[in-house]
N, C-alpha and C positions, 0 to 999 in steps of 0.2 A: 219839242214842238215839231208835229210831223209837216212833211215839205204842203200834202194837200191843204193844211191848215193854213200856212203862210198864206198859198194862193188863194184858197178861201177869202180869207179875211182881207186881204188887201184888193182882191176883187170887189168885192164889198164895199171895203172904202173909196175907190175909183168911184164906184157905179151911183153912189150915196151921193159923192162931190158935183157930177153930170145931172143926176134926178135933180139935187137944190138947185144946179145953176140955170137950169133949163126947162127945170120944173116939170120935168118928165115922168107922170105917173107910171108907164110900164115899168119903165128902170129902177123906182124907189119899189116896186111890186117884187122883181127879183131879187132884191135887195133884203127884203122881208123873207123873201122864199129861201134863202143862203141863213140866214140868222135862224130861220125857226128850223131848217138844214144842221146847223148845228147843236142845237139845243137838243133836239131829240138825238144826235148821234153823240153827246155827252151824258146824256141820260140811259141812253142803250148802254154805252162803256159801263157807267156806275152798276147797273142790274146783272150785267153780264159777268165781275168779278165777285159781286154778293153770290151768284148760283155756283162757284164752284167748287168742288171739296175735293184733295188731296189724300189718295191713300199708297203706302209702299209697306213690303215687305222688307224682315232683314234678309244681307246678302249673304251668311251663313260665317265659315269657316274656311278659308286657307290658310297658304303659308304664305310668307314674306316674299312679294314677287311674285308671284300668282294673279292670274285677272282670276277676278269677282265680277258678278254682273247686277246690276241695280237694277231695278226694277220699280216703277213708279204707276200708279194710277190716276187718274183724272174724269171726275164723275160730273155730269152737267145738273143739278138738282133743279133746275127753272125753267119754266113755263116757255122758254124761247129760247132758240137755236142761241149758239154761241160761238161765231163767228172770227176766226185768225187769232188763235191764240198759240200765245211762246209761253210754252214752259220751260223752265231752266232750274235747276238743280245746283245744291250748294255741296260743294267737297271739304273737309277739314283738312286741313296744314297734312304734309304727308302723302295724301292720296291723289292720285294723277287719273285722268280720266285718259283712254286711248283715242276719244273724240271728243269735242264739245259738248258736254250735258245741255244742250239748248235744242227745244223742239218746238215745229210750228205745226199746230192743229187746224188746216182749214175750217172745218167747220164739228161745232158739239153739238150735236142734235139733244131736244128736250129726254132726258134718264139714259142718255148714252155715254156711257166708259169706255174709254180710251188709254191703253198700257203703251208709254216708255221704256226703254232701257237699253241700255250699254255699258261698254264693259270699265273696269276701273281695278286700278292693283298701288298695295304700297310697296315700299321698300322696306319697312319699320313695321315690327310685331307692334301689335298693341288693339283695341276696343274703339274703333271709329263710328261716331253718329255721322250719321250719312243725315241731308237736310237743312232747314224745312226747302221744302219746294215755294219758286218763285214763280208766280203766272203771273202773264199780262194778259187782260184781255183788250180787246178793240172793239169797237161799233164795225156797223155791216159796210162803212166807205173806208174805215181804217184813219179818219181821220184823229180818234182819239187812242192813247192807248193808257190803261193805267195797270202800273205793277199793285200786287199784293202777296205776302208770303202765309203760305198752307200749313199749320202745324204737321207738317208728313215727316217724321223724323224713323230713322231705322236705324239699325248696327251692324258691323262687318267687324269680325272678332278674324285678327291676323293672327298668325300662331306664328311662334319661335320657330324656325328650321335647326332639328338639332344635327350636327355636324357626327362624322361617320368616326367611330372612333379604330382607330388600328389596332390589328393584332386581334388573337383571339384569347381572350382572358376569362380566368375564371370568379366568378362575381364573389365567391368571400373573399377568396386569396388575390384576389388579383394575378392567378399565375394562370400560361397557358394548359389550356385544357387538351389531353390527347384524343384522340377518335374515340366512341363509342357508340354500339348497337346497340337496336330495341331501347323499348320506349323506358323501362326500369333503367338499364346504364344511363340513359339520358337523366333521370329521375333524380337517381341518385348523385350524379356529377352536379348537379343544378343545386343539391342542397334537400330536395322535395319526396315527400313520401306518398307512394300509391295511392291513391284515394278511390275510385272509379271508374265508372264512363257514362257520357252525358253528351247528349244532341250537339251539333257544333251552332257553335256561335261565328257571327262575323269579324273576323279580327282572331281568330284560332290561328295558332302556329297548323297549316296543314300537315307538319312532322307527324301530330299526335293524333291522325285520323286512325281510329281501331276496325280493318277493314274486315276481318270478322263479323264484328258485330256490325256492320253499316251494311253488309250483306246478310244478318240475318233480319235485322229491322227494314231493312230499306231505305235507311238516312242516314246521311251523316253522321258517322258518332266520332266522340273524339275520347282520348285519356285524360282523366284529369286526374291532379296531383294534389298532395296536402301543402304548403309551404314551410317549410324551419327557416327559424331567425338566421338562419346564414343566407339564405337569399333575398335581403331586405336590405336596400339602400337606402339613406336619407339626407336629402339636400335640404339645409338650412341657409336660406339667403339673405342677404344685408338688402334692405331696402328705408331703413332710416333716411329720412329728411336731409339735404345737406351731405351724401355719399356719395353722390353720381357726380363725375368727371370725363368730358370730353365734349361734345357737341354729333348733332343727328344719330347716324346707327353706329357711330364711333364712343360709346361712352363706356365707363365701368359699369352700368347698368348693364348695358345691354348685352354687350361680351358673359357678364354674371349669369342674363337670364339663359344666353343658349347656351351657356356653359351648364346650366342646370337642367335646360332640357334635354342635352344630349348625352349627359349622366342617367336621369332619370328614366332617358328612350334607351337606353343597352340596358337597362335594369331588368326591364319589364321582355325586351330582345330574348335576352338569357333567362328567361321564366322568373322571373325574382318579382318582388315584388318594391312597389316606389311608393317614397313619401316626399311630401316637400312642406316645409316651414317657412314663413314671412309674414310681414309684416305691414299693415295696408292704415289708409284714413281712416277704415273702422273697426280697426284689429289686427289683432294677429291671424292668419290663418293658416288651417292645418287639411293636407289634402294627400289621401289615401286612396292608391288605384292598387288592384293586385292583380290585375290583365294586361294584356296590350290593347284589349278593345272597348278599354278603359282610360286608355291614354287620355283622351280629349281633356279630361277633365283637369289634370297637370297641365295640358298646353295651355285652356283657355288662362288658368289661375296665372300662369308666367304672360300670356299676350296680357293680361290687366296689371300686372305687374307695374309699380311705379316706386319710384323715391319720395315717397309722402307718409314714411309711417312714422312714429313716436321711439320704439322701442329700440335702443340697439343689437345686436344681432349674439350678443351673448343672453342679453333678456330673453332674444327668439326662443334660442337655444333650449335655456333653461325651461320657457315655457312647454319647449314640446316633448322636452324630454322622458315625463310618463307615458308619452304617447309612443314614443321610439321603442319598438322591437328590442327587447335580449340579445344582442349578437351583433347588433345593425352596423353597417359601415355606413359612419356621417360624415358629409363631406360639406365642411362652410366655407359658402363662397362671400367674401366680403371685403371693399379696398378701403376701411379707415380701420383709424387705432381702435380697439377697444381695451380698456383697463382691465373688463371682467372676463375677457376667454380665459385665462390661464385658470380660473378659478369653476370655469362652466365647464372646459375641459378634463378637470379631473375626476368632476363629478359624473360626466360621462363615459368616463375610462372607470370609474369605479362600477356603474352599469351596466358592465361587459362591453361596452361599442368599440368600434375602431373608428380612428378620429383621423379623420385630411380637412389641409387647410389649401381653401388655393385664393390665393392671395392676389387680387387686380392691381398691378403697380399703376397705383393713380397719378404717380409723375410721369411717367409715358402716354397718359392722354390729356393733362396739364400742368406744364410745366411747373406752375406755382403750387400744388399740390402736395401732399406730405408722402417721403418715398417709404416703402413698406419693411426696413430693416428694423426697427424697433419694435415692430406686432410681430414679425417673423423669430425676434430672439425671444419674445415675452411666450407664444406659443409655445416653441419648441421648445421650451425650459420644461412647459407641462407636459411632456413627451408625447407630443402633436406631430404630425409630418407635414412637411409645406411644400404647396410648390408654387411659386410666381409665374404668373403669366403677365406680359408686356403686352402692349396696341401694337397691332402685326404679326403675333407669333401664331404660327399653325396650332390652332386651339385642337385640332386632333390630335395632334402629337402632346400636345399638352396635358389631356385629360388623359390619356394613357398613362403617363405618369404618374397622374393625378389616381387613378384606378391602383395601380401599384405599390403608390403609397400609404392607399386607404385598407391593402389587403390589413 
């Protein structure tokens, strides 16, 4: 109840009490003038929140920590002005705004839009519905206000930030790689056979720009190469129901996913080509970039990334396995037991693949948790290579191993 309402009405009542007692027809007149005062400025509020309609955009794509900027609109569809209104904006769990999502619009003229926004960032990868939008409107004295919520929903898709991996490695072997000229020794160190050349694209290594031909065209041209099964990575992820351990950006999820993003981003670095495997509420999915300027589509699949799927991460496996490259180094990231690797493992190795396992110790992000020594001797039996990562440990230095292993 707004303060002018209080005095409204208890004015009123004053002035009601004076007109009976003294039988004061001016006073019982303003008296009526305050009441019917009302009524039309409760009746204005009502009109004035049926005219509004809510529209936003999505906020796009960054990384974890990054501001994003939302974006809102507010359209007046009625016959009459629309007077002090607050919009205010809903954030899910996660997402921090760097000011209050609350704005006040003097005045909404009859088919006048009016855009909001400001900036907002998370900490945590993941698919945010931004929304719905809250408006109040008021009458033209402010005495009434009434909230109503806008179906204006949008999404702000956070990407995994994948971590810088050390050393300079070579993507079948895992060994460093020495110096090489021209774009064939590079070709060939990579795994990759000559193919052409073709206009550049956004997201082109500028190494492979052919300035020959970009001066006898006049545009950017670039080399492009064939790919061999020796430059094919494949991360297959545990996202089964019931695997995630720890709490906010501290869990074996999350560690997993940018441990798989920053696998699958030096894949694609070093000309290779990336897959990734998981496991989701409505399937398993399978997702094949052979660019870097292809990438997005590996990050968005890791930002949606959740512990809600069916499968375990040997079923993954298995399932993706006609889809895995001749040659491919698969690298499964997963912190529970599974019965069936040793047996999805072989069948992988029978394949031709090279097989890493990196293993999230789920007792170092709770403690009640089952520790990883019994999946790591069941593995390695199938002549798998493991390497354990802990909560806290320089996951750079970790995946290099983890790269080494999988030569």
């Amino acid at each position: 109840m707004s303060y002018q309402l209080i005095t409204l009405v208890a004015a009123a009542l004053g002035m009601t009490l004076v007109g009976l007692t003294y039988n004061a027809a001016p006073v019982l007149f303003m008296v009526a003038a305050i009441a019917a005062i009302l009524l039309v400025s409760y009746a204005s509020c009502l009109l004035s929140a049926r005219a509004l309609r809510g529209t936003r955009w999505d906020a796009g794509q960054v990384f974890e920590n990054e501001a994003f900027t939302v974006t809102a609109e507010l359209a007046n569809e009625g016959r009459a002005p629309r007077l002090l209104t607050t919009v205010a904006d809903k954030l899910p769990s996660g997402v921090r705004a760097e000011e209050a999502p609350e704005f006040v619009l003097p005045a909404l003229w009859p088919g006048q839009r009016a855009r909001v926004s400001y900036q907002a960032r998370a900490a945590k990868r993941g698919a945010y519905q931004l929304g719905p939008l809250s408006v109040a409107a008021s009458d033209p004295f402010g005495i009434f206000q009434r909230w109503q919520s806008l179906p204006a929903v949008a999404e702000a898709i956070v990407y995994p930030r994948p971590v810088p991996i050390s050393g300079d490695l070579d993507r079948a072997g895992a060994e460093p790689r020495g110096a090489a000229s021209g774009e064939r020794a590079r070709a060939v160190d990579s795994g990759l056979d000559f193919y052409g050349v073709r206009d550049y694209q956004p997201g082109d290594d500028l190494r492979r720009i052919h300035w020959p031909a970009t001066a006898h065209h006049g545009r950017l041209t670039v080399v492009e190469f064939e790919r061999g099964a020796s430059g094919s990575l494949t991360v297959v992820l545990d996202t089964k129901a019931g695997t995630e351990f720890g709490a906010g950006t501290e869990t074996t999820l999350e560690v997993g996913v940018k441990a798989a993003a920053s696998l699958l981003h030096w894949a694609l670095e070093n000309d290779g080509s990336a897959h990734l495997a998981l496991d989701s509420a409505h399937g398993p999915r399978w997702v094949e970039v052979d660019r870097a300027s292809r990438e997005h589509e590996l990050l968005e699949a890791l930002a949606r990334a959740e512990a809600e799927g069916t499968m375990p991460v040997s079923a993954v496996a298995a399932w993706a396995q006609p889809r895995i490259p001749w040659g491919s180094a698969v690298y499964i990231v997963t912190a529970a037991p599974d019965e069936g690797l040793p047996f999805v493992v072989s069948d992988l190795l029978r394949g031709g693949a090279h097989i890493a396992f990196l293993l999230l110790d789920a007792s170092s992000f709770n403690e009640r948790a089952a520790t990883p020594e019994e999946m790591t001797a069941s593995v390695r039996s199938a002549g798998a290579a493991t390497t354990t990562v802990k909560r806290g440990d320089d996951l750079g230095e970790v995946l290099r191993s983890v790269l080494v292993a999988g030569g």
